[in-house]
PAVOKE-739051 format. One record per residue: x, y, z of N, C-alpha, C in turn. Coordinates in pm, whole numbers, padded with zeros to 5 digits, always signed. Example, Ala and Ser with C-alpha at 12.3 -4.5 7.8 and 13.67 -1.06 7.14 Angstrom:
BEGIN
+01319-00569+00780+01230-00450+00780+01320-00330+00780+01285-00225+00708+01367-00106+00714+01290+00003+00787
//
This chain:
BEGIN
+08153+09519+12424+08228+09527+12299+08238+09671+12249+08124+09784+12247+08106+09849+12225+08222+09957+12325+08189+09949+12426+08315+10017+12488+08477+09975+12447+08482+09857+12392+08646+09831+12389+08659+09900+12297+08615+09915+12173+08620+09982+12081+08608+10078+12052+08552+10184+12158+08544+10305+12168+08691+10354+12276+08682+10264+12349+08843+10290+12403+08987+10266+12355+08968+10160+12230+09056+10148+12118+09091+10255+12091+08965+10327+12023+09004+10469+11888+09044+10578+12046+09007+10577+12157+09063+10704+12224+09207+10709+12249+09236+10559+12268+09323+10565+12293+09443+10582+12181+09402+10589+12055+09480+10646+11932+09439+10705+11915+09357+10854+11949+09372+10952+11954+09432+11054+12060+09458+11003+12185+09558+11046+12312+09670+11005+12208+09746+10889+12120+09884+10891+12070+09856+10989+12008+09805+11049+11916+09847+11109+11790+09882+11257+11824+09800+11271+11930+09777+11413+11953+09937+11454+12055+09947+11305+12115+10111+11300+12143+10181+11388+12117+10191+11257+12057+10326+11264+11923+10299+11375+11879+10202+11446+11816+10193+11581+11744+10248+11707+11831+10202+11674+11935+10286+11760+12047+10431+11797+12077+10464+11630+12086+10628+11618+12137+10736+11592+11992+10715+11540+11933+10777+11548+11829+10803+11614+11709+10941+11635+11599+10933+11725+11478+10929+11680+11390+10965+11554+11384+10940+11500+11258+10830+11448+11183+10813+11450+11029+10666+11373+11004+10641+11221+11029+10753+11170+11018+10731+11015+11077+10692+10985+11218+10791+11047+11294+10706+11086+11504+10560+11094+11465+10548+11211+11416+10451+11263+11431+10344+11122+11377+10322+11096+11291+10264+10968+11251+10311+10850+11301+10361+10810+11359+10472+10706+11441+10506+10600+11353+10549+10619+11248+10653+10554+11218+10768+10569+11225+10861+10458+11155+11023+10519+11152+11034+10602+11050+11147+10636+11012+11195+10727+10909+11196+10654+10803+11225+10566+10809+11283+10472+10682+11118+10427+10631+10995+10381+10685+10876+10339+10668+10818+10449+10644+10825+10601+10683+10765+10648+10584+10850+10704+10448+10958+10691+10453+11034+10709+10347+10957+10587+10253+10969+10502+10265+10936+10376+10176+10785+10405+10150+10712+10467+10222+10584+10423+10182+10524+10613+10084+10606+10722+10113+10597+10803+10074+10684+10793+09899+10754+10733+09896+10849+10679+09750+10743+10599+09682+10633+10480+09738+10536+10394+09687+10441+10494+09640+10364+10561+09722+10304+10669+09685+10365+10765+09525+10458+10780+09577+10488+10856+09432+10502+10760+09297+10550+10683+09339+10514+10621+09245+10407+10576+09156+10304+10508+09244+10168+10501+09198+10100+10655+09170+10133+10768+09214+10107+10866+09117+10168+10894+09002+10293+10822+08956+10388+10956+08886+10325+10935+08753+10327+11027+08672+10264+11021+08506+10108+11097+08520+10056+11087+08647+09964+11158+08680+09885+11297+08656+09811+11386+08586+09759+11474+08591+09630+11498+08680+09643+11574+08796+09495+11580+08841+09470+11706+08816+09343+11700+08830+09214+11895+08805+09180+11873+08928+09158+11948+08969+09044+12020+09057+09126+11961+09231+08989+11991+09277+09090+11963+09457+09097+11860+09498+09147+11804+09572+09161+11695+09657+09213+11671+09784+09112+11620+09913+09174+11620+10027+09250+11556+10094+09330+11559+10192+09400+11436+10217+09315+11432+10424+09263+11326+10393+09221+11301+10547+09263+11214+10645+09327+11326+10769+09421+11221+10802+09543+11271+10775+09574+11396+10769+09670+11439+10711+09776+11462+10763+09811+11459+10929+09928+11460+10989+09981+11576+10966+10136+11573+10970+10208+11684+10977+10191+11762+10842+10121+11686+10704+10148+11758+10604+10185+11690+10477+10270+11544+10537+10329+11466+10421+10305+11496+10302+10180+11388+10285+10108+11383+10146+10087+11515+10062+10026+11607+10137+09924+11743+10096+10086+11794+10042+10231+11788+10076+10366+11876+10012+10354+11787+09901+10361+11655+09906+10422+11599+09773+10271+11626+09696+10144+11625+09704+10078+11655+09630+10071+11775+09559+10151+11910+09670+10097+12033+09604+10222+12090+09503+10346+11981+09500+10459+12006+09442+10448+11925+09279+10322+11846+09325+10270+11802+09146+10166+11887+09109+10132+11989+09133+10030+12107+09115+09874+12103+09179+09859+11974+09251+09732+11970+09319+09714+12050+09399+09577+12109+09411+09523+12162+09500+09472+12119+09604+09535+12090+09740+09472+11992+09859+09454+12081+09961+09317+12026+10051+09293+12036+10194+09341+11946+10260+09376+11969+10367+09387+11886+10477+09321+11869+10596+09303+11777+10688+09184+11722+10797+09296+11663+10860+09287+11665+10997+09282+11580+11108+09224+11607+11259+09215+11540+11350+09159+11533+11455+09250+11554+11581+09378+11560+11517+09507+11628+11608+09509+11761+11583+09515+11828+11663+09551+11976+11662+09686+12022+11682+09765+11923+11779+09887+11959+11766+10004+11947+11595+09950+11782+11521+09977+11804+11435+09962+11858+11312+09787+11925+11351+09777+12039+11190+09855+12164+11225+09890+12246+11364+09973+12320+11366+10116+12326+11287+10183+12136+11345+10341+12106+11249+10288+12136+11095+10110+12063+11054+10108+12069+10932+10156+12236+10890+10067+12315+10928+10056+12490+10904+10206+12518+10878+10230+12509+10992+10429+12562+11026+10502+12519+10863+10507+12377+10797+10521+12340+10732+10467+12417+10590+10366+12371+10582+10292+12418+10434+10289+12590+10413+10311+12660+10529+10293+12787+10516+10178+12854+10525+10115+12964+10517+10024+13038+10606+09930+12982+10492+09952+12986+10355+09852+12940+10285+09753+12837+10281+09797+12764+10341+09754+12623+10400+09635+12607+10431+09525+12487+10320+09410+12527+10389+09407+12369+10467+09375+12386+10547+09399+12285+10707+09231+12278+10784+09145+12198+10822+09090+12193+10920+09087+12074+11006+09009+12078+11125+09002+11991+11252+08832+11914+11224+08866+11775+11200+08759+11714+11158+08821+11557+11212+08668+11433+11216+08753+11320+11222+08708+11271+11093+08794+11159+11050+08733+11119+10919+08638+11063+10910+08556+10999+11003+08401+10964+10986+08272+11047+11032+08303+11235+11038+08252+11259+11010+08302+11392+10949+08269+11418+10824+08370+11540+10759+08282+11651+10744+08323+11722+10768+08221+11866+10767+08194+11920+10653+08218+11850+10540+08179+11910+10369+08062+11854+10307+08015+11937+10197+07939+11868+10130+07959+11721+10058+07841+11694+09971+07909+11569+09902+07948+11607+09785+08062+11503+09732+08084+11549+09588+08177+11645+09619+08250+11730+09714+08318+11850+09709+08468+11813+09661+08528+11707+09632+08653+11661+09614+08670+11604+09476+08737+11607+09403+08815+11529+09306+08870+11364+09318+08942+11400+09435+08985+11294+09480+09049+11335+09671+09045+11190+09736+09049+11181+09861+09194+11041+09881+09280+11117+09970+09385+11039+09988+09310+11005+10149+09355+10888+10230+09357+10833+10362+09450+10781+10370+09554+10775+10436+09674+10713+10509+09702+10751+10624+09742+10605+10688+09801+10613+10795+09679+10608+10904+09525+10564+10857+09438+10624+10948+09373+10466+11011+09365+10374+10893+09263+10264+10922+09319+10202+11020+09444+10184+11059+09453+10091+11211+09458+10149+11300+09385+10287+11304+09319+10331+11422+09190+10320+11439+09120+10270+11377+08970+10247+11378+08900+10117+11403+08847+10105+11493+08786+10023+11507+08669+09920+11428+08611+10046+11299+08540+09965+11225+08591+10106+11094+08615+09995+10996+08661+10127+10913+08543+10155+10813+08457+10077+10775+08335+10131+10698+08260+10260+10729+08269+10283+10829+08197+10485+10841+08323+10576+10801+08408+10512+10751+08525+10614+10731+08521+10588+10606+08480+10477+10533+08504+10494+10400+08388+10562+10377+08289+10546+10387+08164+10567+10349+08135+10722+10328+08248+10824+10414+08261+10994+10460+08332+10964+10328+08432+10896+10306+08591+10951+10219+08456+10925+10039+08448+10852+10037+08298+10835+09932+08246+10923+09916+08180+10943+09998+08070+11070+09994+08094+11169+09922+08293+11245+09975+08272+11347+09956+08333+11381+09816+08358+11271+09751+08439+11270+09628+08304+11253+09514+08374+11338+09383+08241+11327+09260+08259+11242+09236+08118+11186+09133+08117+11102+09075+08247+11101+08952+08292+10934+08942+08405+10964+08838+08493+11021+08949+08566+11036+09047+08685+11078+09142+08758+10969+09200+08873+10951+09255+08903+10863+09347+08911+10882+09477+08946+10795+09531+08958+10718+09650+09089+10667+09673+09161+10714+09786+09320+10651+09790+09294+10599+09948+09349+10501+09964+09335+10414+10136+09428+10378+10169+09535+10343+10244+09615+10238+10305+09614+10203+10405+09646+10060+10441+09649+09980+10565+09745+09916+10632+09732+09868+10697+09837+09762+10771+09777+09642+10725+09867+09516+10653+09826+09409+10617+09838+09332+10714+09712+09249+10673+09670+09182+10818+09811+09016+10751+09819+09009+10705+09855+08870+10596+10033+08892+10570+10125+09003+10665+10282+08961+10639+10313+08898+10767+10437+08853+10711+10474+08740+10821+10463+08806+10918+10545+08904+10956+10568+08971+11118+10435+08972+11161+10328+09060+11074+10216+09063+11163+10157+08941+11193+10171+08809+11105+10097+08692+11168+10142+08657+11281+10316+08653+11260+10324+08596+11378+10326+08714+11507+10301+08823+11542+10294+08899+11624+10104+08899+11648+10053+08869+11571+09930+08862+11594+09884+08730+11679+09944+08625+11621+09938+08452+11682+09993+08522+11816+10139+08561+11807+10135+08553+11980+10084+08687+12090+10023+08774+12099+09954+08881+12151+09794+08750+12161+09750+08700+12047+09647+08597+12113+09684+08476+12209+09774+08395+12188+09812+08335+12278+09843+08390+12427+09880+08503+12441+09888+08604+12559+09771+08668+12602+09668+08619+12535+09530+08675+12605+09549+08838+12576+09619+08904+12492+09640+09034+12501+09530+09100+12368+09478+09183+12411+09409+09277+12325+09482+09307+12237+09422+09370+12059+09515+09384+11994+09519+09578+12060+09635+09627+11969+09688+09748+11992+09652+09843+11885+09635+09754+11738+09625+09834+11639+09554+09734+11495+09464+09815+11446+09377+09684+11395+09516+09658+11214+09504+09540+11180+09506+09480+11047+09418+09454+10991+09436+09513+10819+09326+09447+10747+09339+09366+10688+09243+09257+10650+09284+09180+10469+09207+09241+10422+09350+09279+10298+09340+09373+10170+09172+09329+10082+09176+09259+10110+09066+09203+10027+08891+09185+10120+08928+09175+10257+08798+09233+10294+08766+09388+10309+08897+09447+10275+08862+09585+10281+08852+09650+10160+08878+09588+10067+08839+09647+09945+08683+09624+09940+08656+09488+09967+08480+09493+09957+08446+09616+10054+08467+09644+10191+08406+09753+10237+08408+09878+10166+08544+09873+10116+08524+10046+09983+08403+09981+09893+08361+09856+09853+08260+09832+09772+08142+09879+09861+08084+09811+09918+08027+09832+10040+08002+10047+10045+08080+10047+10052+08060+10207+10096+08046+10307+09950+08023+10251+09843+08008+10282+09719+08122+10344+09562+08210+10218+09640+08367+10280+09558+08342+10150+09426+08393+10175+09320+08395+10050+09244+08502+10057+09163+08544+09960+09086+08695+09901+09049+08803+09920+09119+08821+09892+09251+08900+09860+09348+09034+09815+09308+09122+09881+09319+09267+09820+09299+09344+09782+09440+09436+09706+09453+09518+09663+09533+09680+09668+09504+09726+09783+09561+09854+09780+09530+09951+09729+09677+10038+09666+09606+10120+09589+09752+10230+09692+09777+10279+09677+09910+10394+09761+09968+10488+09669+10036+10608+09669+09975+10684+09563+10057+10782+09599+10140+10835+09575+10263+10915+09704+10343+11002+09601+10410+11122+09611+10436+11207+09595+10515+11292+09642+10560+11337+09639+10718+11434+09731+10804+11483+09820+10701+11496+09950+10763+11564+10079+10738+11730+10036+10694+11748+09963+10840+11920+09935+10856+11986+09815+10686+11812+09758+10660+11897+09663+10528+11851+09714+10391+11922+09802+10325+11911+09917+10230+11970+09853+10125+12037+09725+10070+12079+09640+09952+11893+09614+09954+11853+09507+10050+11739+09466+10034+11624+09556+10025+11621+09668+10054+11511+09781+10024+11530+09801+09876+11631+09809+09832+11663+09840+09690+11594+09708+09628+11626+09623+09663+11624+09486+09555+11472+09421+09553+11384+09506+09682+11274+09479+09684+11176+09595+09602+11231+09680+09542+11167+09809+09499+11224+09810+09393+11259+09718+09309+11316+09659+09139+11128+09623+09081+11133+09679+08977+10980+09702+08890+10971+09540+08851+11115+09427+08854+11083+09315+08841+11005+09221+08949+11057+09266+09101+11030+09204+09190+10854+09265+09227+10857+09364+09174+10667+09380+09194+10630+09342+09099+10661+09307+09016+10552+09234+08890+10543+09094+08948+10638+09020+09020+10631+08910+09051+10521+08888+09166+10509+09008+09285+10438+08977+09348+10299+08995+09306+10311+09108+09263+10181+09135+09146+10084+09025+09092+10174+08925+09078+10120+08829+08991+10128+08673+09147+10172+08689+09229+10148+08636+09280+10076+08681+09426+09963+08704+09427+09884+08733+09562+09931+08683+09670+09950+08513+09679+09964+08510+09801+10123+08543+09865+10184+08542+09747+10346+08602+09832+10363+08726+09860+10280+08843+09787+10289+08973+09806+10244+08997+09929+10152+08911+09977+10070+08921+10097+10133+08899+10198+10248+08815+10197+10310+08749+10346+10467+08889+10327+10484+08905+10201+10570+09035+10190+10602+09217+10188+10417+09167+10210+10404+09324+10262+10349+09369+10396+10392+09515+10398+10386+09557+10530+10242+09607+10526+10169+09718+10404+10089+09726+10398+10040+09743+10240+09930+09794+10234+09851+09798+10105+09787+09939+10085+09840+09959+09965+09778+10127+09925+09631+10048+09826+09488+10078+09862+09348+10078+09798+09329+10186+09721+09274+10200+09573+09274+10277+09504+09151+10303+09412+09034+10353+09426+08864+10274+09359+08853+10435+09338+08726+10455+09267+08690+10521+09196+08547+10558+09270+08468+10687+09266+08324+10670+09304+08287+10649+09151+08130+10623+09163+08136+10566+08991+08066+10659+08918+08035+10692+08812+07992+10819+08704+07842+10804+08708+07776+10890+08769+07630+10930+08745+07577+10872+08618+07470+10762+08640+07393+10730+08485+07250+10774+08483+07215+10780+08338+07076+10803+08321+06974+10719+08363
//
């Protein structure tokens, strides 16, 4: 068991370092489409916008750069981490010489504790085989009173059930792990995050752009909002959002 799982994560780290290689774009480079990280980079802003942050914050996992531009264009101060070298180079090229960038994996980060404000992760947990030593680093290194930002692949929308039902029926190994949103929020518990939020992401084809619109109406997320189990079979993934908690006497 121990080996499959160690050959899991190599083998998403031979993609990334890929793609970071051969490709220019930030979606290649992270392998999505254009349109999925468009959608999930628009979710993101959103759940920041109205936002003021102080102090630094890293993004781990940082790919070509995404996050760390739209963060540093709301005045944050971010580092960036990844374990691709080809894509912290696209990151550099991108962000400019200023760029503070290093080569780390996220379960084990080369900083002190407490050195962050706040810690973004995307795009990282369905490469991992067990994601609790990754939360447990992204924890660590944030103060007390800081957050914690996560996203996943939901284990709970239709496509993935039924692509999951049949890859088991095929005796086939999976390729890329899913979570439920809700056993992975206990692991951010678990790894010492508390008041855990769950925000849903709902995505469909690039090519059907009436329905991208009509699914990204502030009415149609209050609805899922309020209904768990439909948000669940309607999303692609889930942005996690917890807090480390404030030092007591």
């Amino acid at each position: 068991m121990r080996d499959q799982r160690e050959g899991f994560e190599r083998r998403w780290r031979r993609r990334f370092e890929a793609w970071g290689q051969q490709h220019g774009s930030d979606a290649s480079i992270a392998g999505w489409s254009q349109s999925g990280l468009e959608a999930r980079l628009a979710n993101f802003k959103r759940l920041w916008s109205g936002r003021i942050a102080a102090g630094g914050w890293l993004d781990a996992g940082c790919g070509a750069g995404t996050y760390m531009r739209s963060l540093a264009g709301c005045g944050v101060e971010v580092v960036g981490t990844d374990y691709s070298l080809p894509s912290l180079r696209k990151a550099r090229l991108r962000l400019g010489g200023a760029a503070r960038l290093f080569a780390s994996d996220v379960r084990a980060l080369p900083v002190a504790d407490g050195s962050f404000e706040g810690v973004l992760c995307f795009g990282v947990m369905q490469a991992l085989a067990d994601p609790l030593p990754a939360l447990r680093e992204l924890c660590r290194v944030v103060k007390p009173g800081g957050e914690v930002w996560v996203d996943a692949l939901n284990r709970y929308s239709a496509p993935h059930l039924v692509q999951g039902t049949w890859r088991r029926l095929r005796g086939r190994p999976m390729h890329m792990r899913y979570d439920s949103p809700w056993e992975l929020a206990a692991l951010l518990g678990r790894a010492g995050a508390v008041d855990v939020e769950i925000h849903w992401l709902p995505l469909v084809p690039g090519r059907w752009r009436a329905a991208r619109q009509w699914m990204g109406r502030p009415a149609v997320r209050s609805v899922l909002g309020r209904v768990p189990p439909l948000a669940a079979l309607a999303s692609h993934a889930v942005v996690l959002r917890a807090y480390r908690p404030l030092v007591t006497a």
